[in-house]
N, C-alpha and C positions, 0 to 999 in steps of 0.2 A: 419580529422580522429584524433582523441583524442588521446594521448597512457600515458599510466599511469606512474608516476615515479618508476622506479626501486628498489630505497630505500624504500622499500616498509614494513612494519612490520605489520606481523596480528594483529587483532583486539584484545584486551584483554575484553574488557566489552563491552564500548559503545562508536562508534565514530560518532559525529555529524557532518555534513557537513552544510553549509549556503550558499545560491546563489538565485539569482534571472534573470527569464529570462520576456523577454516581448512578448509575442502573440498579435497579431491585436490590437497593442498600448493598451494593458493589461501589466501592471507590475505584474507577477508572482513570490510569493516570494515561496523558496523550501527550505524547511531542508528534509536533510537525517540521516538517525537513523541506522547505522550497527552496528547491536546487532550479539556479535560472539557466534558460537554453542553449546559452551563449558558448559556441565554440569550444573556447579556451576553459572553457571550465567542465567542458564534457567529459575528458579522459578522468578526472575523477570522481562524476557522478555515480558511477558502480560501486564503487564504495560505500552511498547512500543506500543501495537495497538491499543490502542485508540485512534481515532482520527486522523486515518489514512485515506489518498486519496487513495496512492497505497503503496502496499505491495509488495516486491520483494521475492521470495522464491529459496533461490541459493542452489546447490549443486555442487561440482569439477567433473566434466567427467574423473577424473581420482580415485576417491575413491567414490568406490560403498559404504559403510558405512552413505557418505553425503547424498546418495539419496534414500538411503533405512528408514530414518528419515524423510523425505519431509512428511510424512504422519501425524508425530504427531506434525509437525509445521503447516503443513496446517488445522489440525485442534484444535488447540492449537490457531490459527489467527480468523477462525471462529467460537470459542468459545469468545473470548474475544475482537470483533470489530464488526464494521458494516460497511455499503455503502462504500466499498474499492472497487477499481483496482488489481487484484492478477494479477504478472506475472511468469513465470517460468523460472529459469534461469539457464542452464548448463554453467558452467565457467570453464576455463581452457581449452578452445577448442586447445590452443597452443600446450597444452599436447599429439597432436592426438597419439600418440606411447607409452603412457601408459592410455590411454581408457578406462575405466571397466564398463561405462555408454555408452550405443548407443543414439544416436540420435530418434532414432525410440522409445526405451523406455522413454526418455524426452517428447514425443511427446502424448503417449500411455499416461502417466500419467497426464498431460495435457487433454486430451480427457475425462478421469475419471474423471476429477475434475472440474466439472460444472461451478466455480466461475473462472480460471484460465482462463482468456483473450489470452492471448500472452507466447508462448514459442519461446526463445530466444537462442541459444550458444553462449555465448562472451568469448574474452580475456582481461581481464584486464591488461593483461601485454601486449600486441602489439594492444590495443583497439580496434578490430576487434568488430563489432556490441555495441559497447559503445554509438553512438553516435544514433545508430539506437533506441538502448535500453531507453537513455534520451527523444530523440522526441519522440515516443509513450507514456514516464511517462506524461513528461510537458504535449502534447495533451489532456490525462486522466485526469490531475489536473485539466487542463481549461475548459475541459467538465462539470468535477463536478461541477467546482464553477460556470459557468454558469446557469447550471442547480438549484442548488442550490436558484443563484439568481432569476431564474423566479419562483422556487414554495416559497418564501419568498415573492413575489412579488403577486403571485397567492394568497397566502393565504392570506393576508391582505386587498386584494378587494373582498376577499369571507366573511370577516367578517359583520357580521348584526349588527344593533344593536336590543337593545333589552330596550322594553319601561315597567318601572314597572305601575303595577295600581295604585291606594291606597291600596287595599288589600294587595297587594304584599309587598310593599313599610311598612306597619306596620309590619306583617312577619319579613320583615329583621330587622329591627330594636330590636325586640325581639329574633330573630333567632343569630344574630349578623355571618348572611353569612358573608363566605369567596368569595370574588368574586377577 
């Protein structure tokens, strides 16, 4: 069970993480991108989703505020990405005595939201579901890039060639195709 250090300081902009794990003697390499929620740094979070596996979409179970926003991140994500992993993440389950998010409503919006795979409660501070939360990422990433790999793979045995004639062949020369 993972538990996260204590010395712990929020996010001010952008904290990258770097790690690599290995799947069925796959080396998987992982950065994480924790872009914090704050205003001023929102207009250039879209920038962060490009190019993204999986997307994590967190709000604290103890301030309704954070998850009453989930709406304009999650599409604020689907405006400016594509072929990602979304998951949904209630954080600060540790908090259960100051609560203003239920479980049931994490769940509910999760069920609305078509693209969100996986809803999850963790604690980053006694790493309750951390560890659950990483093995479902890495699995997601190594789907993708597997996946990835066969239709890269697909499509370059689906290519033809393609024979010019002499007509054709004068055309271009005068045409000065772009091929």
């Amino acid at each position: 069970k993972k538990q996260i250090d204590n010395d712990y300081s929020p996010t001010i902009s952008v904290d990258i993480v770097n790690f690599q794990v290995k799947v069925n003697d796959k080396i998987i390499q992982i950065q994480i991108w924790d872009a914090c929620g704050n205003d001023e740094f929102a207009l250039n979070t879209p920038n962060l989703f490009k190019n993204t596996s999986v997307a994590l979409l967190v709000y604290a179970i103890n301030d309704k505020n954070s998850f009453e926003a989930l709406n304009n991140w999650y599409n604020m994500l689907l405006n400016n990405s594509y072929d990602h992993t979304i998951f949904l993440i209630g954080n600060k389950n540790n908090l259960e005595k100051e609560r203003q998010v239920t479980k049931e409503e994490g769940e509910k919006f999760k069920n609305n939201h078509n693209a969100i795979k996986m809803f999850f409660e963790t604690s980053s501070k006694d790493g309750e579901n951390i560890d659950k939360l990483f093995d479902n990422m890495v699995i997601s990433i190594y789907e993708k890039n597997e996946k990835d790999q066969k239709d890269l793979l697909n499509s370059k045995n689906n290519i033809k060639s393609i024979k010019l004639n002499k007509k054709d062949h004068k055309k271009r020369k005068k045409k000065k195709w772009n091929c």
